[in-house]
N, C-alpha and C positions, 0 to 999 in steps of 0.2 A: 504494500500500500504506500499510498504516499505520493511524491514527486517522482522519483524513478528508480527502477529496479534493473539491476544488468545481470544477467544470466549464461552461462554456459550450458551445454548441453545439457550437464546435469545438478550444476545448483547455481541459484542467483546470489546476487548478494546487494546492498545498497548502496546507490551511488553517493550519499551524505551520511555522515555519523547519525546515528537515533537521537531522534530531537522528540521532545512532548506532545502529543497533538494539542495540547490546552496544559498552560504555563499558569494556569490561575491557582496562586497558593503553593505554588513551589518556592524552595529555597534554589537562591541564586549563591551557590557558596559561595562566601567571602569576597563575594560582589567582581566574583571572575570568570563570568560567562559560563559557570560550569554548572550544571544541575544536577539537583540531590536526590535519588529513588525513592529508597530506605522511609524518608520520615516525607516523603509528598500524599499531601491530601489529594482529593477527589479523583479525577480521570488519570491514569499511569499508562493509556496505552501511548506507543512510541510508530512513528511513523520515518521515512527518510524525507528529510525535507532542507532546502538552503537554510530555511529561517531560523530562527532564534540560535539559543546555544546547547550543545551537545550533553547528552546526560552520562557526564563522568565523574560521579559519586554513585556507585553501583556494584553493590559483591557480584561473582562469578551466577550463582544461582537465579538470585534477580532478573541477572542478562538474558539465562536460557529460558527464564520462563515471558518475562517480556514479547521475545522474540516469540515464541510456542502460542503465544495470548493472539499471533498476528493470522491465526488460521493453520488449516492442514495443511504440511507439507511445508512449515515454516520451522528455522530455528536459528541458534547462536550458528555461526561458524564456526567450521571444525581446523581443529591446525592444518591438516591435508588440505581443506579446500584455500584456506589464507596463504599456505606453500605454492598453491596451485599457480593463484593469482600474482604471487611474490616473482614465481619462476616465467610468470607470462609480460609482468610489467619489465623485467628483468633484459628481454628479449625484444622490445621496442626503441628504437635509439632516440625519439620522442623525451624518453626518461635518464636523459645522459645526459650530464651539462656540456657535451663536446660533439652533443650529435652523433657520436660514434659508439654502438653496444662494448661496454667493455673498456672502456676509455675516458678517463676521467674520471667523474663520482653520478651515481643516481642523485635525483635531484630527492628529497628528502622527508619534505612538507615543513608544517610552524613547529621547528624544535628548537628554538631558540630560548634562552629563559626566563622569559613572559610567560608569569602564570596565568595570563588570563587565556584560556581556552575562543578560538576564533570562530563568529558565525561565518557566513557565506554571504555578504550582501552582493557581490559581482560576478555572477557566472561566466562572467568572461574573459575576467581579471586572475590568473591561474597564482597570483601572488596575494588576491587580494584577505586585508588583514594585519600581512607580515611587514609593511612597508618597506620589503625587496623588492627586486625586478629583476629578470633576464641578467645574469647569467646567477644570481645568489642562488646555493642549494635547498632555498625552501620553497623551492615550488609546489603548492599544495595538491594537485591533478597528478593521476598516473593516468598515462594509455595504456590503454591496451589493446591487442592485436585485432579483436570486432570493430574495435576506431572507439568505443565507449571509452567513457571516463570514471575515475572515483575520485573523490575528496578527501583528504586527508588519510588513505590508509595507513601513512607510516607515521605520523604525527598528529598534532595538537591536543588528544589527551589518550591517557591510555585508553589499549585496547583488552578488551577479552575473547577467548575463545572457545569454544565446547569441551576441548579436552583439559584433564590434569595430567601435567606430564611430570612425571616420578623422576627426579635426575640422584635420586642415592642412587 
């Protein structure tokens, strides 16, 4: 649901961070664009959407049922399918500050350290937020090889995934 959804053959995923559908009553933590799950009153469901700001105050469980709340056949992403998509932007030289796969650095998204988590007010402005531009590594877009885009996957707040992974 939401703004838009990008999809592979066999799972989509969302093209903006989980944003609120209805912001009314939420805590905006420490007034830095980041939103709080845990203690928000009234509507919790989470849509992808440019607007507002991203809900990053959320344990791992929250996340998977959030997503699961969005209908059948929905849920958190799995580390496998965020590799999937890691290995595909990886492979576009779109995502290379040099143009050339393998050369240079990927560009990165907002991981500079401004706590304040970034909305999206400019879909067009692939910087916009970071007050960089062309060639700075925080470009917030990845491509990827369908020509679609994502926002922020490797930056501006943490992220969660379906799996726990065990590293004893």
């Amino acid at each position: 649901p939401g703004d838009s959804i990008l999809g592979t053959n066999d799972f989509c995923v969302m093209r903006f961070e989980a944003k609120f559908q209805d912001y009314s009553g939420k805590t905006n933590f420490f007034g830095w664009n980041l939103w709080q799950y845990d203690s928000a009153p009234g509507n919790l469901n989470i849509t992808s959407s440019s607007l507002g700001g991203p809900v990053g105050i959320i344990n791992q469980t929250d996340a998977i049922k959030s997503c699961q709340n969005l209908g059948e056949n929905y849920d958190l992403i799995s580390n496998i399918e965020w590799m999937t998509i890691a290995r595909n932007a990886e492979l576009q030289s779109e995502n290379w500050d040099s143009g050339t796969i393998y050369s240079g650095s990927m560009f990165k998204g907002h991981t500079d350290n401004s706590a304040n988590a970034l909305s999206v007010t400019d879909v067009n402005d692939f910087y916009d937020g970071t007050g960089n531009v062309f060639p700075s590594n925080q470009k917030r877009v990845i491509n990827l090889s369908n020509g679609e885009l994502i926002w922020d996957f490797g930056g501006n707040v943490f992220e969660w995934n379906k799996d726990v992974i065990d590293c004893s």
